[in-house]
C-alpha positions as semicolon CSV with decimal commas, in nm:
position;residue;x (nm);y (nm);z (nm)
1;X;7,489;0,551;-14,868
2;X;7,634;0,741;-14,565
3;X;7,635;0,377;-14,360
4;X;7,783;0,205;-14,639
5;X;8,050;0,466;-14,649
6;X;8,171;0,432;-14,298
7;X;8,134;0,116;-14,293
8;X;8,421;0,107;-14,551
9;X;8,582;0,357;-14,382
10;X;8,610;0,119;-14,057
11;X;8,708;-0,213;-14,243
12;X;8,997;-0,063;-14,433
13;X;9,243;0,036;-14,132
14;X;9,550;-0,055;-14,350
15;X;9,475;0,205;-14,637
16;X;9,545;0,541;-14,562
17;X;9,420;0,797;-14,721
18;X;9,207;1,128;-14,704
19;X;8,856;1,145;-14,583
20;X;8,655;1,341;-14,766
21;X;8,408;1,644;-14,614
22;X;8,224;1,604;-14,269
23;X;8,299;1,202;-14,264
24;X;8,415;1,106;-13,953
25;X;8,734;0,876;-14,002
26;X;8,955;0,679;-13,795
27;X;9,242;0,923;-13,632
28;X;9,070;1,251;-13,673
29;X;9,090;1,520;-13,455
30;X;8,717;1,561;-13,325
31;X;8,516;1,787;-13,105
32;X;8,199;1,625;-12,893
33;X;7,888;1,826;-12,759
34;X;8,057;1,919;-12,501
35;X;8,314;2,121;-12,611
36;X;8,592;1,862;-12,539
37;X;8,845;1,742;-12,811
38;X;8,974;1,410;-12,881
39;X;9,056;1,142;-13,156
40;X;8,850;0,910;-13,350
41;X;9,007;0,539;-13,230
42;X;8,746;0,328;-13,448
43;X;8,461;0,431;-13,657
44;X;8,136;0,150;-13,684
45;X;7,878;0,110;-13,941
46;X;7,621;0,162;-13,709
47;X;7,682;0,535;-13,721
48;X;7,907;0,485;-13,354
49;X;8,274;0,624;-13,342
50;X;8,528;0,505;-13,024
51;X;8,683;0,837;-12,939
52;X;9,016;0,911;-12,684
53;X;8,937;1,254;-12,549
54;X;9,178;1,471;-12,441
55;X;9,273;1,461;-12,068
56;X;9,107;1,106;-12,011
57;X;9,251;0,776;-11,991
58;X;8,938;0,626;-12,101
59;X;8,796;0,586;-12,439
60;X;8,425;0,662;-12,461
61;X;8,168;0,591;-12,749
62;X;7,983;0,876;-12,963
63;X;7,678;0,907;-13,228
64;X;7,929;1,025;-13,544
65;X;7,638;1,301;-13,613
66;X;7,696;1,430;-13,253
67;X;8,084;1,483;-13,314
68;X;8,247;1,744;-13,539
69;X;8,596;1,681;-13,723
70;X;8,903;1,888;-13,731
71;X;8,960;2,044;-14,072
72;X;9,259;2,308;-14,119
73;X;9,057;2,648;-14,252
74;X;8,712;2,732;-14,168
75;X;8,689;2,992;-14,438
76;X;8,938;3,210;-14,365
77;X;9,014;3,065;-13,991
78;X;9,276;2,876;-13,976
79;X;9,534;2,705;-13,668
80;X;9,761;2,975;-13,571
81;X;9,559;3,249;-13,687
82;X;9,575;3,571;-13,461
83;X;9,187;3,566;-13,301
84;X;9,000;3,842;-13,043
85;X;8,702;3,704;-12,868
86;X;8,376;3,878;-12,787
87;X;8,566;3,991;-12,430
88;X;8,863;4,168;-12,623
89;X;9,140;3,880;-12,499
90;X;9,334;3,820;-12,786
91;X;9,513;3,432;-12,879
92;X;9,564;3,181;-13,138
93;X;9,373;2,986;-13,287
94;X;9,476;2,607;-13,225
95;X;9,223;2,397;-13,373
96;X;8,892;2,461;-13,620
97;X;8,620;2,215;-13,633
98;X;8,359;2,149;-13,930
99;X;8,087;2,295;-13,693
100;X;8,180;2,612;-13,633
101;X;8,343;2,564;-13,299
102;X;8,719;2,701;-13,234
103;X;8,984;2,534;-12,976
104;X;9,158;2,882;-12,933
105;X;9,495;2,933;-12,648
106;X;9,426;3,287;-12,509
107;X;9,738;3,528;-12,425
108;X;9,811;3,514;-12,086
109;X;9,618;3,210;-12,028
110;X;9,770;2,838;-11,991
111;X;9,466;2,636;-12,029
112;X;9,259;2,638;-12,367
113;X;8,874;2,759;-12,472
114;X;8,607;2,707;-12,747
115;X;8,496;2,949;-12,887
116;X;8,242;2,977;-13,184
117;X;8,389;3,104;-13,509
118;X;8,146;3,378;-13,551
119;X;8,261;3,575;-13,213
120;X;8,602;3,631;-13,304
121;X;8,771;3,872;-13,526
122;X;9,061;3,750;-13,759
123;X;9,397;3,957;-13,746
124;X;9,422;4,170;-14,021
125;X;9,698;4,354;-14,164
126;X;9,502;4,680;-14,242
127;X;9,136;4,790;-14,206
128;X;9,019;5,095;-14,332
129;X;9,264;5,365;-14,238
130;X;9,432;5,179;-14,009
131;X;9,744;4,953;-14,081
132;X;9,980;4,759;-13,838
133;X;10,292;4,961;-13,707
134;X;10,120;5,344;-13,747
135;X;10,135;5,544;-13,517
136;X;9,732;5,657;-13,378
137;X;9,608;5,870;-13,104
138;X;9,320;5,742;-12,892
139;X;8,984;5,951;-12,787
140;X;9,138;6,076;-12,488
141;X;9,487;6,214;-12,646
142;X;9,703;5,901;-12,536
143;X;9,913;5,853;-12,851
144;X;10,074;5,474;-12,909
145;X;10,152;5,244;-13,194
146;X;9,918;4,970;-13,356
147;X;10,025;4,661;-13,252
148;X;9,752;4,409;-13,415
149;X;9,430;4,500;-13,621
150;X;9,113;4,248;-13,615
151;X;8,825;4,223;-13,855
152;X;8,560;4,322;-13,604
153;X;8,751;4,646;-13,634
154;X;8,900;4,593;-13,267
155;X;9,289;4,713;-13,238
156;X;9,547;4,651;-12,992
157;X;9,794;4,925;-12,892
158;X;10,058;5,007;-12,698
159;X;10,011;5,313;-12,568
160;X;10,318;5,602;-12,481
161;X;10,406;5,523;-12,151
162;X;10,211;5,255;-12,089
163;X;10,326;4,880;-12,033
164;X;9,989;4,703;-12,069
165;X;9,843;4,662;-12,419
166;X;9,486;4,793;-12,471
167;X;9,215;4,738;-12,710
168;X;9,012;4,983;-12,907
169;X;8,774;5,075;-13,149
170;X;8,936;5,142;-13,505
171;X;8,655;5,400;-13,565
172;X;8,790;5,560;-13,270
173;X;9,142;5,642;-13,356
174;X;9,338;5,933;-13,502
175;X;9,576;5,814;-13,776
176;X;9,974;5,952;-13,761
177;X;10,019;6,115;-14,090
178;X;10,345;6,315;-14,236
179;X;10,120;6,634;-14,282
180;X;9,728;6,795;-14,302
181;X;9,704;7,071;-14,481
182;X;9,993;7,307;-14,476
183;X;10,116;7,182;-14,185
184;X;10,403;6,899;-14,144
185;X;10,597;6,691;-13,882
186;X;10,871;6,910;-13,774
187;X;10,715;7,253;-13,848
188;X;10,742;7,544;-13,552
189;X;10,389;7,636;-13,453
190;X;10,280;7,880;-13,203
191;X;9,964;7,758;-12,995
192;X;9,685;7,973;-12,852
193;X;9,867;8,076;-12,555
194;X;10,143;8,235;-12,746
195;X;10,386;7,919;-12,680
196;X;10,639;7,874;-12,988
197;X;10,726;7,458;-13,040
198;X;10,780;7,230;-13,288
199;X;10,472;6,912;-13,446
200;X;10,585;6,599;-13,356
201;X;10,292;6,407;-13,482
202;X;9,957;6,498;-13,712
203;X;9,667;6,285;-13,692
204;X;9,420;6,266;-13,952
205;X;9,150;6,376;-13,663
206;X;9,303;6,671;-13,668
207;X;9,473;6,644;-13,353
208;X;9,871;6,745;-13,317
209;X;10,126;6,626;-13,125
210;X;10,366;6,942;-13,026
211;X;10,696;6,992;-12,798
212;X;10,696;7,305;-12,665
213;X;10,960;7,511;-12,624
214;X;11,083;7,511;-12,269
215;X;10,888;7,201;-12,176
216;X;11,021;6,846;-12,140
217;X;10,679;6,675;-12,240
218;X;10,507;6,638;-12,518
219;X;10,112;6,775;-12,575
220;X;9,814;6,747;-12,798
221;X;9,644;7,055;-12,949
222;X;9,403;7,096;-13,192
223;X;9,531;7,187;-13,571
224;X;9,265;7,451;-13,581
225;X;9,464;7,653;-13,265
226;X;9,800;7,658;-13,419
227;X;9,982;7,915;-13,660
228;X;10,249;7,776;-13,849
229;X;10,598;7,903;-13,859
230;X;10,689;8,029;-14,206
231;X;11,033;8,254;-14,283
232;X;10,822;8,524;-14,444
233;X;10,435;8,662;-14,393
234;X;10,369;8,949;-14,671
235;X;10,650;9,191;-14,676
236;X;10,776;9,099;-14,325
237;X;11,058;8,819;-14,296
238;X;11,265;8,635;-13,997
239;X;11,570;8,909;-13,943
240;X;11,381;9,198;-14,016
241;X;11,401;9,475;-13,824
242;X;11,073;9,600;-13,622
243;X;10,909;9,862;-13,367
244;X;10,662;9,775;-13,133
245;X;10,339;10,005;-13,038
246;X;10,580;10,037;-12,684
247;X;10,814;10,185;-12,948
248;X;11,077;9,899;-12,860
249;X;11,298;9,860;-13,141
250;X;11,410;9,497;-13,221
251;X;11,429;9,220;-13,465
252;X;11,163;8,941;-13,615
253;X;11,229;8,616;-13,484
254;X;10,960;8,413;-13,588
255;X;10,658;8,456;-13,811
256;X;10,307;8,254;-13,770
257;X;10,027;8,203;-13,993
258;X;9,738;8,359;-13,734
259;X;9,941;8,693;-13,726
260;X;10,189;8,641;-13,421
261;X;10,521;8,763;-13,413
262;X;10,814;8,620;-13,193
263;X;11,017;8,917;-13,188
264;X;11,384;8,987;-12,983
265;X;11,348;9,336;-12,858
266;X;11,668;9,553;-12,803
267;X;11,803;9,530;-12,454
268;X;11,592;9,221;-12,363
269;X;11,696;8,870;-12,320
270;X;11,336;8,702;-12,378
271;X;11,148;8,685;-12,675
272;X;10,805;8,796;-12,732
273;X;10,475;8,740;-12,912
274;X;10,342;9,015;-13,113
275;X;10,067;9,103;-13,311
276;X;10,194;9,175;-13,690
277;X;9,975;9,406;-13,712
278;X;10,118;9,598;-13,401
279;X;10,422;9,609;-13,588
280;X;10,617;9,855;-13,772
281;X;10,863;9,698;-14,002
282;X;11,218;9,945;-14,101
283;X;11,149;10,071;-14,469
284;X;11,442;10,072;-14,677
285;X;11,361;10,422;-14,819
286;X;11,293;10,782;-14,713
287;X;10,968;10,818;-14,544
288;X;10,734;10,982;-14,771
289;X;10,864;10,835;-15,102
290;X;10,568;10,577;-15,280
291;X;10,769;10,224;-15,168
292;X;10,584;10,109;-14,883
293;X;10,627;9,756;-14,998
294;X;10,972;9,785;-15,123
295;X;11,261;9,585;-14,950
296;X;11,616;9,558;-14,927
């Protein structure tokens, strides 16, 4: 049946029309056994196809079951889809054969490569948390933007400060998030080193992206080592008037969530970090009277 089919095929060169499934017909786009790409220039009944491959002047005869036709989709592999190969180079995909085999033009790369279909990752547009365009933050704190996302889980970013593109492991990254837990992108913070700033970035590892105050460059701490700024901690708020266990009088500047204080002291030009609990806030009633918690 197959013989008589090409054999039809070959006689009726006038007629065009659509070959069905893994025929081989006159004018497809082929691949041989040796990974190089031509046309199908005649097709014979005797199971023999003339082929023109490309890059040789010659034509050159092949057993139809040793060649492979061009088809647009391999599943979901199709020309022009966004590919990353086994090596992490990332390209196009410009041809797909019925065999498996991929003609795909690699960035950065003139000439072109096969590559089986099963070693490369499609482009995706999200993959678990990950979508193209967040923002991430790699292993070793280098944050950067998502620039493609594969279905091997690979992902190429650009990273802050970096020109190259790099590829890593979506398992691997921190996702940019507006908040985690009570804390948000532009909050003030105070870091373990008594350092006031403001988040720039949250991750959903829970790493943080924070200016500092006083510092040109940006760093990454840990949300578990911050307090966050809030305008008032029990009966203590920003403005209030304190004393200081040196008995320096002054005024509440800031208050944090792990009990520090950014206080202006009378006659001093610097702030300072405090303890709340080293802290004596100005009652608004006679000493002695039963209003400790009563305020202006």
């Amino acid at each position: 049946m197959k013989t008589l089919l090409i054999a039809f095929v070959a006689f009726s060169t006038t007629q065009a029309f659509a070959c069905p499934g893994n025929v081989i017909c006159k004018d497809d786009r082929i691949i041989d056994e040796s990974n190089i790409t031509g046309v199908v220039e005649a097709v014979y009944s005797n199971g023999k196809a003339k082929v023109r491959l490309d890059g040789y002047s010659n034509t050159y005869i092949r057993d139809t079951n040793s060649i492979a036709k061009g088809v647009s989709c391999l599943g979901q592999l199709c020309a022009q889809t966004r590919v990353i190969e086994e090596s992490n180079i990332t390209g196009n995909v410009v041809e797909v054969f019925t065999n498996g085999k991929v003609k795909v033009e690699l960035d950065g790369y003139s000439n072109t490569y096969i590559r089986q279909a099963r070693s490369l990752g499609l482009a995706v547009r999200c993959l678990r948390h990950l979508c193209v365009n967040q923002r991430i933050i790699e292993e070793s704190n280098i944050s950067g933007n998502v620039l493609e996302i594969y279905s091997n889980g690979k992902v190429k970013v650009q990273l802050d400060g970096y020109s190259n593109t790099y590829i890593r492991q979506a398992d691997r990254l921190g996702k940019g998030r507006a908040c985690f837990r009570n804390l948000c992108v532009g909050d003030r913070i105070i870091e373990e080193s008594n350092i006031t700033g403001t988040v720039v970035e949250i991750y959903n590892n829970h790493d943080v992206k924070v200016k500092l105050d006083g510092y040109s460059n940006t760093y990454i701490r840990s949300f578990s080592s911050l307090g966050r700024g809030y305008r008032c901690i029990d009966e203590a708020c920003v403005g209030d008037d304190i004393i200081d266990s040196s008995n320096t009088t002054g005024k509440i500047v800031a208050l944090f969530s792990n009990g520090k204080v950014q206080v202006q002291l009378d006659g001093y030009s610097n702030t300072y970090i405090r303890q709340y609990t080293d802290l004596g806030l100005k009652l608004s009633c006679r000493p002695g009277e039963d209003c400790f918690n009563c305020r202006d």
